[in-house]
PDB file of N, CA, C and O in Angstrom:
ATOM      1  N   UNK A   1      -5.903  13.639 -14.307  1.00  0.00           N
ATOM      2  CA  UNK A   1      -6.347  12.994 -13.090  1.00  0.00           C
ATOM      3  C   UNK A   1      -6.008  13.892 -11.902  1.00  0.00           C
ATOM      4  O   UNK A   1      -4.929  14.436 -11.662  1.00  0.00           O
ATOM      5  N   UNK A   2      -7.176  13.940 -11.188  1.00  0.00           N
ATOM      6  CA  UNK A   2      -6.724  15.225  -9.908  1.00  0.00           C
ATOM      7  C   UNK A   2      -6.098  14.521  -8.834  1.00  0.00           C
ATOM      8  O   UNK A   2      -6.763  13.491  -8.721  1.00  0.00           O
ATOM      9  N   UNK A   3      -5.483  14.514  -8.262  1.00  0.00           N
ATOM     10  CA  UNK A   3      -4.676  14.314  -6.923  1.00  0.00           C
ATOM     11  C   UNK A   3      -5.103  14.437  -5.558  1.00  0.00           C
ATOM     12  O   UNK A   3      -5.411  15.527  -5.075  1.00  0.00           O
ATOM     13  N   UNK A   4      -5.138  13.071  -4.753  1.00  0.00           N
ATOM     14  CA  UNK A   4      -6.037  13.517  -3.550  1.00  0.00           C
ATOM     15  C   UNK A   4      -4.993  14.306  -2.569  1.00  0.00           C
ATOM     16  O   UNK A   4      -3.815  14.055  -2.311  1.00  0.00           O
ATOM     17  N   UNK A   5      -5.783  15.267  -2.152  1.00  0.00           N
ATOM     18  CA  UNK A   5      -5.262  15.911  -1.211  1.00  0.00           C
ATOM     19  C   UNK A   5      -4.758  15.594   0.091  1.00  0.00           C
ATOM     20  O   UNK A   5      -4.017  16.322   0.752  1.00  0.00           O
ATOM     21  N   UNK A   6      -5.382  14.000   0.567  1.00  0.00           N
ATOM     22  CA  UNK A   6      -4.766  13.868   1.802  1.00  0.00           C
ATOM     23  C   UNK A   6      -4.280  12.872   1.294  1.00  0.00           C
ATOM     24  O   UNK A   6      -4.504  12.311   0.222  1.00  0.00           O
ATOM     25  N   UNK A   7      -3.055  12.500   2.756  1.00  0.00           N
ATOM     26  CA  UNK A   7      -2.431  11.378   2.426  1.00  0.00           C
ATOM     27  C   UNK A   7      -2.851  10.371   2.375  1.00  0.00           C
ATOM     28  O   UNK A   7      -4.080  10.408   2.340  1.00  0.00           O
ATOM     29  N   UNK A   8      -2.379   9.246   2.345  1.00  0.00           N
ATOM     30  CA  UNK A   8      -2.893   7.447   2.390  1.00  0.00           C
ATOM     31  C   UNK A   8      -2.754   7.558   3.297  1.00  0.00           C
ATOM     32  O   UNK A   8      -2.181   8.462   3.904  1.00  0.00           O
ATOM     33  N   UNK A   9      -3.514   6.172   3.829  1.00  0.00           N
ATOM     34  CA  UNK A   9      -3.477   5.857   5.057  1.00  0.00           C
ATOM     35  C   UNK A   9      -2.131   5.431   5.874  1.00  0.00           C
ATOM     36  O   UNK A   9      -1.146   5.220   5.167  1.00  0.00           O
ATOM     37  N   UNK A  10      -2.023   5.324   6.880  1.00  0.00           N
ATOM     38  CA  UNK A  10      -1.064   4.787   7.753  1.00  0.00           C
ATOM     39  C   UNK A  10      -1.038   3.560   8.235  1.00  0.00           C
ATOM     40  O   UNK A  10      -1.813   3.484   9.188  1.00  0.00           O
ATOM     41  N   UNK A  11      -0.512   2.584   8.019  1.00  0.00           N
ATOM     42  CA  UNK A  11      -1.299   1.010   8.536  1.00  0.00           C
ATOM     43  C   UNK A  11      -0.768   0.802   9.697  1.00  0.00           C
ATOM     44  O   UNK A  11      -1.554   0.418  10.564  1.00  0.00           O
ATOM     45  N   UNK A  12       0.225   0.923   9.965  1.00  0.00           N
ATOM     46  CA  UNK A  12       1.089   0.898  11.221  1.00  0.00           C
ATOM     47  C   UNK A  12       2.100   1.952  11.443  1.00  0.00           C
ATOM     48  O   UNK A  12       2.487   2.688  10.536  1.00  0.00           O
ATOM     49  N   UNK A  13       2.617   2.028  12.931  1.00  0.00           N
ATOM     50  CA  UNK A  13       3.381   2.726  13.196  1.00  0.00           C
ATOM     51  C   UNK A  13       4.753   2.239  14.105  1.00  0.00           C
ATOM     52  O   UNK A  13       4.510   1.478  15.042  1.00  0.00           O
ATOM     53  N   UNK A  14       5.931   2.567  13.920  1.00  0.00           N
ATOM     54  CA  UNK A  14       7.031   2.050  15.067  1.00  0.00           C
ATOM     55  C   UNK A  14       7.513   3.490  15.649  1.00  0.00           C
ATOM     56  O   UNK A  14       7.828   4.417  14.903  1.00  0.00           O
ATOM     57  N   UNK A  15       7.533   3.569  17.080  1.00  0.00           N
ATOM     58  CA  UNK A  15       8.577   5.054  17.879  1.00  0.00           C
ATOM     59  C   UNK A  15       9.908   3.841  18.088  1.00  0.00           C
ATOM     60  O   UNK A  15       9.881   2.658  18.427  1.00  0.00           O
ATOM     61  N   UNK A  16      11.164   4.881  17.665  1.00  0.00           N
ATOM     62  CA  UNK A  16      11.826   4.331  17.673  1.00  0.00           C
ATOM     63  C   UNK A  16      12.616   5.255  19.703  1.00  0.00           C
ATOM     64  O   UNK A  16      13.562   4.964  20.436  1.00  0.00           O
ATOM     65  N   UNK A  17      11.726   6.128  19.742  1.00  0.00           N
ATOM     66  CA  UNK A  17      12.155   7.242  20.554  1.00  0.00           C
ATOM     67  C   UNK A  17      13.062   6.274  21.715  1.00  0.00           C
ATOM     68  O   UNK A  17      12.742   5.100  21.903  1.00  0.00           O
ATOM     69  N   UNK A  18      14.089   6.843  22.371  1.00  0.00           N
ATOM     70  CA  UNK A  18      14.639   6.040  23.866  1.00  0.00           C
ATOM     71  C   UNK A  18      15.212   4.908  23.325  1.00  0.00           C
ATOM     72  O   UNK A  18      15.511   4.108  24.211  1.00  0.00           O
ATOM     73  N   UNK A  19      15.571   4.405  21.834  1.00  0.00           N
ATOM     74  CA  UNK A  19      16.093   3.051  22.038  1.00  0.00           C
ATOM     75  C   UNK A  19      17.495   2.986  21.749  1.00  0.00           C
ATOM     76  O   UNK A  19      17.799   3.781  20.859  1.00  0.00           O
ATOM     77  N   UNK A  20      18.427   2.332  22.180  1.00  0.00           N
ATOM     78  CA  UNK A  20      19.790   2.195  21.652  1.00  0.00           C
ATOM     79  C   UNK A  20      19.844   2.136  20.185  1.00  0.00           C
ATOM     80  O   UNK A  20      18.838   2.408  19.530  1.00  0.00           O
ATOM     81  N   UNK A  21      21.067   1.764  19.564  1.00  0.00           N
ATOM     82  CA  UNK A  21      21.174   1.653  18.285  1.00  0.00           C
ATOM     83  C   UNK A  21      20.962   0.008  17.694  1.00  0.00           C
ATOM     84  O   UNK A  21      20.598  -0.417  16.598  1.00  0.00           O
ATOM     85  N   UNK A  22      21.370  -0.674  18.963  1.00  0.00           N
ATOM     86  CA  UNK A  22      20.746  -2.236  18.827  1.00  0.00           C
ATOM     87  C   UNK A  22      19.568  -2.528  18.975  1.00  0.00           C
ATOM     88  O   UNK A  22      19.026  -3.538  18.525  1.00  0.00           O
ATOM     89  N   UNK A  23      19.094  -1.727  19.579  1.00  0.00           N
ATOM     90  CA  UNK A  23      17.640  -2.148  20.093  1.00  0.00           C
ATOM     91  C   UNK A  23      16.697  -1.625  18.876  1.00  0.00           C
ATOM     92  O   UNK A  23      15.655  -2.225  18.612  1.00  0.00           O
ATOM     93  N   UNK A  24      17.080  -0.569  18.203  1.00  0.00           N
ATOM     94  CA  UNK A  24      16.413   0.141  17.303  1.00  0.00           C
ATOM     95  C   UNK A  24      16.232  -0.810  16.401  1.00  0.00           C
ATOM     96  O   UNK A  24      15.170  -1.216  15.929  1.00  0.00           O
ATOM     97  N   UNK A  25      17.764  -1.285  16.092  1.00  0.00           N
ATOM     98  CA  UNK A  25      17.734  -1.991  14.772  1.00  0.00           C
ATOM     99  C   UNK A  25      16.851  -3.125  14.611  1.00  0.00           C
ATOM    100  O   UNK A  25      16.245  -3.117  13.539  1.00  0.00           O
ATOM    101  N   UNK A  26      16.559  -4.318  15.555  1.00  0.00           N
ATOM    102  CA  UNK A  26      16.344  -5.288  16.050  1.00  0.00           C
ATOM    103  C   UNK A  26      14.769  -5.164  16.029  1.00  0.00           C
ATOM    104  O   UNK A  26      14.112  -6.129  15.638  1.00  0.00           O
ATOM    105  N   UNK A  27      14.024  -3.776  16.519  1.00  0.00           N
ATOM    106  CA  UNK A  27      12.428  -3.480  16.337  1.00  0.00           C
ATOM    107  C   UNK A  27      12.150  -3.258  15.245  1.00  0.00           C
ATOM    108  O   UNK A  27      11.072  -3.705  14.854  1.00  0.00           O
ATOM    109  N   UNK A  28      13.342  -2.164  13.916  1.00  0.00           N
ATOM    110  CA  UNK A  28      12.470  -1.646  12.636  1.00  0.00           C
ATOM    111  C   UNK A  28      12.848  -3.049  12.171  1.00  0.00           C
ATOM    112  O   UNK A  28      11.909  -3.406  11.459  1.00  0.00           O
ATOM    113  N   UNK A  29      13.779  -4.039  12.224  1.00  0.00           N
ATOM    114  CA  UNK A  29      13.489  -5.268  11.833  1.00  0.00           C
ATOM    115  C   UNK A  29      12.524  -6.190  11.423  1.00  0.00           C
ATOM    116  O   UNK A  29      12.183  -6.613  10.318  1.00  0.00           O
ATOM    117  N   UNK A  30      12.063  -6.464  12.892  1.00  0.00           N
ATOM    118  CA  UNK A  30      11.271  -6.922  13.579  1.00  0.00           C
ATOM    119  C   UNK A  30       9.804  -6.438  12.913  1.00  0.00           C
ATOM    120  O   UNK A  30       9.372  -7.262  12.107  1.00  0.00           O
ATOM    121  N   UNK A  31       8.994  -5.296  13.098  1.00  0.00           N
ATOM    122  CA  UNK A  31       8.354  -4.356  12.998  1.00  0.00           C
ATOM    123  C   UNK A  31       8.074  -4.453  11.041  1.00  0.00           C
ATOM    124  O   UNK A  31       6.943  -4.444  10.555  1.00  0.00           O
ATOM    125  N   UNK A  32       9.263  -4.532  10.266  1.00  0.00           N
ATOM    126  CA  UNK A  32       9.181  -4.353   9.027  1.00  0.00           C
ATOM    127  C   UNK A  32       8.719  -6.101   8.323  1.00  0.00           C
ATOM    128  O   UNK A  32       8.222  -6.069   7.198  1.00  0.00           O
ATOM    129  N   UNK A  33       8.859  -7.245   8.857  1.00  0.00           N
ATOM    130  CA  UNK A  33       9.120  -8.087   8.775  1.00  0.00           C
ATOM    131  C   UNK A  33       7.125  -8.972   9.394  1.00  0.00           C
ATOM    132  O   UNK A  33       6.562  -9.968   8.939  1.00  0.00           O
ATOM    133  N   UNK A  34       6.703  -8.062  10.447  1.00  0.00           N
ATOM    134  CA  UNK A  34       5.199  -8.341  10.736  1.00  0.00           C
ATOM    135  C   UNK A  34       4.712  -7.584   9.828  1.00  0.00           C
ATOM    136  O   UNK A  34       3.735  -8.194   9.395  1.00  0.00           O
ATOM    137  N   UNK A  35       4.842  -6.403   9.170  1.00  0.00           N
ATOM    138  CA  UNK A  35       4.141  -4.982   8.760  1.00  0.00           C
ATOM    139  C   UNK A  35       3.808  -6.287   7.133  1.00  0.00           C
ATOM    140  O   UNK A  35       2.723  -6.744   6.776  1.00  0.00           O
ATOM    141  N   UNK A  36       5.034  -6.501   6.583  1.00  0.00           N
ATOM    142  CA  UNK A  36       4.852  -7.266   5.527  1.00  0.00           C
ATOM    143  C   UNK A  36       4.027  -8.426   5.532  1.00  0.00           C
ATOM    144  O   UNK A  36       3.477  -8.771   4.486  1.00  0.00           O
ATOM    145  N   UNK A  37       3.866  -9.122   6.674  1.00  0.00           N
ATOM    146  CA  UNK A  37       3.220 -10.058   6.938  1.00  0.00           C
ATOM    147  C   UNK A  37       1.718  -9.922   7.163  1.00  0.00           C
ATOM    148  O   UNK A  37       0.836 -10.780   7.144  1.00  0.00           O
ATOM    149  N   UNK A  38       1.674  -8.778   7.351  1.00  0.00           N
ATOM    150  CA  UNK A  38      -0.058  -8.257   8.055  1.00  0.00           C
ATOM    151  C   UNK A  38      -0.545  -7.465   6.739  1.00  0.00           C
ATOM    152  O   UNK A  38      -1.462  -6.689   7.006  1.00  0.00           O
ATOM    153  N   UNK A  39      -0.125  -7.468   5.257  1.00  0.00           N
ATOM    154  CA  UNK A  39      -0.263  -7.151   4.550  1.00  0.00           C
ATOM    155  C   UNK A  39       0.114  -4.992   4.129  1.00  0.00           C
ATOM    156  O   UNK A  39       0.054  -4.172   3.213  1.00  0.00           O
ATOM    157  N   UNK A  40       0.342  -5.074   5.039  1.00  0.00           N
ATOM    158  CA  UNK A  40       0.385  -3.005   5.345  1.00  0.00           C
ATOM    159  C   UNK A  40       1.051  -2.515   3.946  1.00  0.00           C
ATOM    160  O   UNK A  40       1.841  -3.302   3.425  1.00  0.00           O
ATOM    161  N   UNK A  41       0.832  -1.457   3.390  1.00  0.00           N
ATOM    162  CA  UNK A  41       1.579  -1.101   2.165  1.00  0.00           C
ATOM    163  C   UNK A  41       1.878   0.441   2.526  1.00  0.00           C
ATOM    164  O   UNK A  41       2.015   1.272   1.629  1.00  0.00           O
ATOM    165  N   UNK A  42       1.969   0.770   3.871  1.00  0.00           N
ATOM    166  CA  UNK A  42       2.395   2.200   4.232  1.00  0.00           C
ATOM    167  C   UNK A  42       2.584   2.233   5.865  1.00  0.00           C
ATOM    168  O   UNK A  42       1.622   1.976   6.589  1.00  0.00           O
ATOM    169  N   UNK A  43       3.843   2.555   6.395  1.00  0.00           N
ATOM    170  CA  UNK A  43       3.916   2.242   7.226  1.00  0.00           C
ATOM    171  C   UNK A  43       4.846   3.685   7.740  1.00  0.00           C
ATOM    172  O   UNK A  43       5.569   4.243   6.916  1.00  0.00           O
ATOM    173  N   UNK A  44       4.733   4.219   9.217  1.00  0.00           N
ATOM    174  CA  UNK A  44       5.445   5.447   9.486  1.00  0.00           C
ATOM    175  C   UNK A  44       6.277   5.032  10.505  1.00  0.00           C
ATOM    176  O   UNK A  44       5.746   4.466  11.461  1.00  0.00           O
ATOM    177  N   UNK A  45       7.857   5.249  10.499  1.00  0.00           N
ATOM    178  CA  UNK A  45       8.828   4.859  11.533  1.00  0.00           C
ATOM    179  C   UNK A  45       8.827   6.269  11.834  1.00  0.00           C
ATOM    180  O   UNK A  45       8.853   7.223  11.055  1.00  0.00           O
ATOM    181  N   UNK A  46       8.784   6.237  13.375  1.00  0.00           N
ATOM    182  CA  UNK A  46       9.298   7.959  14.440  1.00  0.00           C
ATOM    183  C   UNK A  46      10.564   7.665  14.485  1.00  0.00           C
ATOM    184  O   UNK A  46      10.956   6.765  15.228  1.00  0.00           O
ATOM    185  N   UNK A  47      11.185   8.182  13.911  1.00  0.00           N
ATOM    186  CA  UNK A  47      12.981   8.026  14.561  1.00  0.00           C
ATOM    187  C   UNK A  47      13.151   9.396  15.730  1.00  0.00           C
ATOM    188  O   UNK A  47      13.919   9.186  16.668  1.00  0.00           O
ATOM    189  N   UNK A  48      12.493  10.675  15.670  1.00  0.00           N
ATOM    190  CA  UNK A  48      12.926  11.661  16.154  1.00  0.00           C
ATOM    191  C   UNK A  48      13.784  12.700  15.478  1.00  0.00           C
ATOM    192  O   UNK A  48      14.359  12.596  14.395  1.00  0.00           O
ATOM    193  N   UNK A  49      13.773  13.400  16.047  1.00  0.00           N
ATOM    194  CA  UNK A  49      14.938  14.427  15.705  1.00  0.00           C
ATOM    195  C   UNK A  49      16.491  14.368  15.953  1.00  0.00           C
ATOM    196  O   UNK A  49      17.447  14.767  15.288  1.00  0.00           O
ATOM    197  N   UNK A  50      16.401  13.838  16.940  1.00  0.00           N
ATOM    198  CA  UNK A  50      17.849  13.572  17.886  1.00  0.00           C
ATOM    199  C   UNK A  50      18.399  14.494  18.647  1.00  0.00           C
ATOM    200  O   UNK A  50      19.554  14.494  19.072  1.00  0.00           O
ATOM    201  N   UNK A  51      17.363  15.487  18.866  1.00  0.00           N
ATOM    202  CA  UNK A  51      17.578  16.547  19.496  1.00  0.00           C
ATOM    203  C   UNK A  51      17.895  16.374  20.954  1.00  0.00           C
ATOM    204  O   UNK A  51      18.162  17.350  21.654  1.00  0.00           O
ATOM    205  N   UNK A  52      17.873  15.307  21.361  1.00  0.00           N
ATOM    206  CA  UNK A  52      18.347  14.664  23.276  1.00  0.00           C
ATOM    207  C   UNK A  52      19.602  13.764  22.701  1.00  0.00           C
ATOM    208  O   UNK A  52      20.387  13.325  23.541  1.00  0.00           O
ATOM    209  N   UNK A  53      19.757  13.562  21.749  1.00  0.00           N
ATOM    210  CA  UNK A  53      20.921  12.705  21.207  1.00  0.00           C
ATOM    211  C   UNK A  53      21.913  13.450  21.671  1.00  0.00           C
ATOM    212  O   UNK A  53      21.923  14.676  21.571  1.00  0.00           O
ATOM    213  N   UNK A  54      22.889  12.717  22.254  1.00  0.00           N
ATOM    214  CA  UNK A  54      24.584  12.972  23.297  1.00  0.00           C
ATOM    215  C   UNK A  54      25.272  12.686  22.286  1.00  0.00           C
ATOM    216  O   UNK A  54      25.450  11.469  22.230  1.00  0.00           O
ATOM    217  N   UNK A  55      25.836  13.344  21.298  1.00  0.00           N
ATOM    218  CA  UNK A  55      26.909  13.606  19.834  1.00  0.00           C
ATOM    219  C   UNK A  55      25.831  13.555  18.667  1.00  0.00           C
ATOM    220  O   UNK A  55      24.761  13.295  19.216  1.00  0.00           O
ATOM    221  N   UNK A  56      25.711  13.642  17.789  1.00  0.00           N
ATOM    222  CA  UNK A  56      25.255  13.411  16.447  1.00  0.00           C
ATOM    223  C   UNK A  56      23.827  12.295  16.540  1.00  0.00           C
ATOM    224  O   UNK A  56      23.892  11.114  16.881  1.00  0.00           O
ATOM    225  N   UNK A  57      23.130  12.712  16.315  1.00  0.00           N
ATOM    226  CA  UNK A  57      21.430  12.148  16.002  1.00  0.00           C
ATOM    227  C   UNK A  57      21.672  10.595  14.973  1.00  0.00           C
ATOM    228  O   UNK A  57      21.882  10.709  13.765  1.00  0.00           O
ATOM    229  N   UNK A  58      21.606   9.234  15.637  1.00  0.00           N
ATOM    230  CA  UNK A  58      22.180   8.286  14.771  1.00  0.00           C
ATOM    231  C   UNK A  58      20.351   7.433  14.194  1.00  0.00           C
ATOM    232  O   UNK A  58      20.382   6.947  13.063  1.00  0.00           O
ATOM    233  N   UNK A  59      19.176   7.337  14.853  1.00  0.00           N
ATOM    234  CA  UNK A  59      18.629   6.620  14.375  1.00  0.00           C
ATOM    235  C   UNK A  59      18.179   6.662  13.127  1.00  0.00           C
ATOM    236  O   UNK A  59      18.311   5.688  12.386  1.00  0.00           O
ATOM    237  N   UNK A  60      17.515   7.936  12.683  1.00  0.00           N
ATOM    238  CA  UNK A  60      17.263   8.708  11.335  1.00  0.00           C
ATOM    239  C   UNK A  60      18.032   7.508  10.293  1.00  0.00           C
ATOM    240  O   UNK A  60      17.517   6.562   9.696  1.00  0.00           O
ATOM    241  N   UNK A  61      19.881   8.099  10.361  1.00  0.00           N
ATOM    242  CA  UNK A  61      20.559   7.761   9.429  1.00  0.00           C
ATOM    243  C   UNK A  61      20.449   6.252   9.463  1.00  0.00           C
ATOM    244  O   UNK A  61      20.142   5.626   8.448  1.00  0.00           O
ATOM    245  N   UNK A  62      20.749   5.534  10.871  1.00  0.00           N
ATOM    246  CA  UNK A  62      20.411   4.095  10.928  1.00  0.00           C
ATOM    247  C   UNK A  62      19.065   3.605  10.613  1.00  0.00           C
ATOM    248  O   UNK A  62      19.173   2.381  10.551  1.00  0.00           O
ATOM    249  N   UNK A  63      17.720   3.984  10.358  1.00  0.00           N
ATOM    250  CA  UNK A  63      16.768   3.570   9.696  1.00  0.00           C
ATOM    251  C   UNK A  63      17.050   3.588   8.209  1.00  0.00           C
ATOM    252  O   UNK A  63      16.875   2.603   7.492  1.00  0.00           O
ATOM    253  N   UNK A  64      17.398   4.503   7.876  1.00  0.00           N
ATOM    254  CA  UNK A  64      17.276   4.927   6.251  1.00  0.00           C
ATOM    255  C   UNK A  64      18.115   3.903   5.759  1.00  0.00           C
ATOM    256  O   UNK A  64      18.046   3.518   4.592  1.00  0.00           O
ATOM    257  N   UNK A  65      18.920   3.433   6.607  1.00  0.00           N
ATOM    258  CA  UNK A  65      20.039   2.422   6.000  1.00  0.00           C
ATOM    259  C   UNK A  65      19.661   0.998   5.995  1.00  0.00           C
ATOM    260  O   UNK A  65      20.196   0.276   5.154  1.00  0.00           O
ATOM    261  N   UNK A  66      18.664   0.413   6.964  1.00  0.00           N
ATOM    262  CA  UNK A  66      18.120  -0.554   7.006  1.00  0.00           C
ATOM    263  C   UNK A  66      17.035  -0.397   5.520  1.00  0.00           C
ATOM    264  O   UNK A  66      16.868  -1.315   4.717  1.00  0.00           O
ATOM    265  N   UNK A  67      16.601   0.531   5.450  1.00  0.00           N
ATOM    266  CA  UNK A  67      15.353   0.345   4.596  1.00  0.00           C
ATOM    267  C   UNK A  67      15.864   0.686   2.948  1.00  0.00           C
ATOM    268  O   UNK A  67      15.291   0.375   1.903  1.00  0.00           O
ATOM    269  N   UNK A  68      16.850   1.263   3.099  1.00  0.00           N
ATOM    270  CA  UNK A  68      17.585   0.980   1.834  1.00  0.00           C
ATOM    271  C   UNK A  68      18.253  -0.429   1.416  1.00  0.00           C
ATOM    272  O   UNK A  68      18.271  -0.718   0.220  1.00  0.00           O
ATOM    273  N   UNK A  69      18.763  -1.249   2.298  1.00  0.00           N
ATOM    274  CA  UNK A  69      19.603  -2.345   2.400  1.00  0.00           C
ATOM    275  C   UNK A  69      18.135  -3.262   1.886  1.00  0.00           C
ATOM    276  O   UNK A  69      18.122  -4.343   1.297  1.00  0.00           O
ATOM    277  N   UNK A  70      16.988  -2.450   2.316  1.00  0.00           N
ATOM    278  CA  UNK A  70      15.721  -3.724   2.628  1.00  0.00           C
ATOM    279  C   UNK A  70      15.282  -3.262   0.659  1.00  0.00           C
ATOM    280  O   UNK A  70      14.583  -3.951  -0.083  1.00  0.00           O
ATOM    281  N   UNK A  71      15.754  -2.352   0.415  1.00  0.00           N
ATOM    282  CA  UNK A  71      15.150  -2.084  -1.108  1.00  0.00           C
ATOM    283  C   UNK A  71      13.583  -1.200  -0.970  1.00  0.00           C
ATOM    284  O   UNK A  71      12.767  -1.103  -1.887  1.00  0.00           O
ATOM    285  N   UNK A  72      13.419  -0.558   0.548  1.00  0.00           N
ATOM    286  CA  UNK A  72      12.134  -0.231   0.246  1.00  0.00           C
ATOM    287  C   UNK A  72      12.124   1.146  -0.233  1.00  0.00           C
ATOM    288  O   UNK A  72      13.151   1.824  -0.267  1.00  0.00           O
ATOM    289  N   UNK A  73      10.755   1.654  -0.677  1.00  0.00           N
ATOM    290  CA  UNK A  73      10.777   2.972  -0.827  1.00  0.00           C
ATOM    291  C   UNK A  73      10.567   4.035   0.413  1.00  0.00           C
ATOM    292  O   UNK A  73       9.541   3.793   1.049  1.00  0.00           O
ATOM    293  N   UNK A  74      11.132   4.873   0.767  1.00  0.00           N
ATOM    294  CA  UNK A  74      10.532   5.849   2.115  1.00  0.00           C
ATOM    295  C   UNK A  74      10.854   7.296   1.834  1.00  0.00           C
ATOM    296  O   UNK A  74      11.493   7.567   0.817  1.00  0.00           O
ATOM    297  N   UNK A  75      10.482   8.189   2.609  1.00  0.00           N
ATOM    298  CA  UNK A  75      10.130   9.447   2.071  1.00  0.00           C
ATOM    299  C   UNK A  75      10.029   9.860   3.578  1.00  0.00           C
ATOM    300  O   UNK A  75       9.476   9.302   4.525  1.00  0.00           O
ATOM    301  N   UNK A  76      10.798  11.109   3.479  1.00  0.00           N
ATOM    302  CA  UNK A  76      10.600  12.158   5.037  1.00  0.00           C
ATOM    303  C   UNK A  76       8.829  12.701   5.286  1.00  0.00           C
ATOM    304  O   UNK A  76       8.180  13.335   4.453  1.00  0.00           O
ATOM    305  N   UNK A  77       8.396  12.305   6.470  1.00  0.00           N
ATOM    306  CA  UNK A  77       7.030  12.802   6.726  1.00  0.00           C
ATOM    307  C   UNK A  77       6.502  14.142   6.191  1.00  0.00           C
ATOM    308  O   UNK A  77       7.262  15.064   6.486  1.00  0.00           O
ATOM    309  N   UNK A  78       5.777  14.395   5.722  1.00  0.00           N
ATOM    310  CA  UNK A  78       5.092  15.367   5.958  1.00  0.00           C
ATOM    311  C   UNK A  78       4.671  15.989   7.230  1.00  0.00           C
ATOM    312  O   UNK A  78       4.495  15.206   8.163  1.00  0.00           O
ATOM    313  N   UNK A  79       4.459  17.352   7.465  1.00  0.00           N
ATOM    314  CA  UNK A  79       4.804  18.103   8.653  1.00  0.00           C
ATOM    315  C   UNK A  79       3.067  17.481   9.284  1.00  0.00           C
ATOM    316  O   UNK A  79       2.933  17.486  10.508  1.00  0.00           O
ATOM    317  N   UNK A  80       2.016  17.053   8.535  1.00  0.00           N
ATOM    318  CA  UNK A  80       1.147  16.317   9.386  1.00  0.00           C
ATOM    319  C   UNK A  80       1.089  15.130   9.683  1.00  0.00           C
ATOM    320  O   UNK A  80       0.204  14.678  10.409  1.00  0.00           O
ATOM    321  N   UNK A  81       2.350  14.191   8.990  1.00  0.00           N
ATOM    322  CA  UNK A  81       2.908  12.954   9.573  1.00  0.00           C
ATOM    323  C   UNK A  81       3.402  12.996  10.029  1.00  0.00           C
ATOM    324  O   UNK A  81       3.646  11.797  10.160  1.00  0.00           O
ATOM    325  N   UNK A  82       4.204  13.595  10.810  1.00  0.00           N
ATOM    326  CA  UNK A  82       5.312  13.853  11.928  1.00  0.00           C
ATOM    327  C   UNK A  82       6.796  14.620  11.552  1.00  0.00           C
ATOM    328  O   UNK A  82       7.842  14.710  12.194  1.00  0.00           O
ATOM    329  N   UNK A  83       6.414  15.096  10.298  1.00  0.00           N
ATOM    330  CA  UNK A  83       8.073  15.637   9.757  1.00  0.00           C
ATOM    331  C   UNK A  83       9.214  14.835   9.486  1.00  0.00           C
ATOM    332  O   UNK A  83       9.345  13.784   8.858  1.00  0.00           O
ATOM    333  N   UNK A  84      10.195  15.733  10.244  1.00  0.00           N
ATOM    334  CA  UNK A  84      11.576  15.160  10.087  1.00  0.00           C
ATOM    335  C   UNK A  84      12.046  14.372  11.059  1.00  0.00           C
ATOM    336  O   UNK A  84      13.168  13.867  11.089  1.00  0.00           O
ATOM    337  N   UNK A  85      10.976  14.234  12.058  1.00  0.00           N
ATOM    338  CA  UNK A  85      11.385  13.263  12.903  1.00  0.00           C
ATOM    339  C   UNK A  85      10.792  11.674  12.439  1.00  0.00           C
ATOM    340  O   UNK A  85      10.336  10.942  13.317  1.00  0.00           O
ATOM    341  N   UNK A  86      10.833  11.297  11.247  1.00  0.00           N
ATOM    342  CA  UNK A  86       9.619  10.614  10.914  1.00  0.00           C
ATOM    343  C   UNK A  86       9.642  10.537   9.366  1.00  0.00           C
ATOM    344  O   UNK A  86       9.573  11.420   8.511  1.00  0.00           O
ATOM    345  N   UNK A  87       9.792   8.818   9.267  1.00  0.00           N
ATOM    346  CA  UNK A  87       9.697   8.827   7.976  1.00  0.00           C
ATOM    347  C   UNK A  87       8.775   7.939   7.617  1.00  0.00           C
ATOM    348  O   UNK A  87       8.516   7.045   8.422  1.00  0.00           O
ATOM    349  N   UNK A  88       7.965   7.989   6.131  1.00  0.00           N
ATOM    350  CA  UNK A  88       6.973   7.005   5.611  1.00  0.00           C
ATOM    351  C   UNK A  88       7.409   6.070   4.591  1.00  0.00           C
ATOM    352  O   UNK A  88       7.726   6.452   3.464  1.00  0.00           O
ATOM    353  N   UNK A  89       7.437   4.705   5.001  1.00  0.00           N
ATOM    354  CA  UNK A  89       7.642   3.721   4.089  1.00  0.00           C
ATOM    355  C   UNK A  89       6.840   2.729   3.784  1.00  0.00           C
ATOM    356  O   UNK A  89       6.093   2.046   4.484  1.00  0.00           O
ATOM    357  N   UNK A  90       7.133   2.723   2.403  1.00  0.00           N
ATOM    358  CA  UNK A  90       5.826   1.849   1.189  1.00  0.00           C
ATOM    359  C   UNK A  90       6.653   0.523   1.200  1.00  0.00           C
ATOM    360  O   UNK A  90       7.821   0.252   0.922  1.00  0.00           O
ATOM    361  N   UNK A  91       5.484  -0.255   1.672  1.00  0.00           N
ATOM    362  CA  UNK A  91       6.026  -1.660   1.514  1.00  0.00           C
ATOM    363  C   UNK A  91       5.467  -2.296   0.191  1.00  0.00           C
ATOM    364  O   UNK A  91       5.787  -3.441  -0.127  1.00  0.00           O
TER     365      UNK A  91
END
């Protein structure tokens, strides 16, 4: 079986860019909780790089931890999904 070359689609998207660590949490929540509801089975969170981050880059690690806790599957973007600032999760 050959392999399609582009990705799946994207059904939705969350920027997590500018938000605290409460505020973050509270939207991919939020955000993961409609995405399931609106049926989406691929969904891309922007966390960023953290490259304006003042000590250590926290949303990245604080998404991955929500969406592990949530049991989902996710995977670092591809450099035409947004990279490493940016991850894709299968609902």
């Amino acid at each position: 079986m050959k392999q399609n070359k582009y990705p799946p689609k994207i059904d939705a998207e969350l920027d997590l860019h500018g938000m605290t660590s409460w505020e973050a949490t509270s939207a991919l929540e939020i955000f993961l909780e409609k995405s399931r509801a609106a049926g989406h089975h691929r969904v891309r969170i922007i966390t960023g790089k953290g490259l304006h981050s003042e000590g250590e880059p926290v949303l990245r690690a604080q998404a991955q931890e929500i969406l592990q806790a949530e049991e989902l599957s996710f995977v670092r973007a591809k450099i035409q999904e947004g990279g490493t600032g940016a991850l894709i999760v299968t609902l």
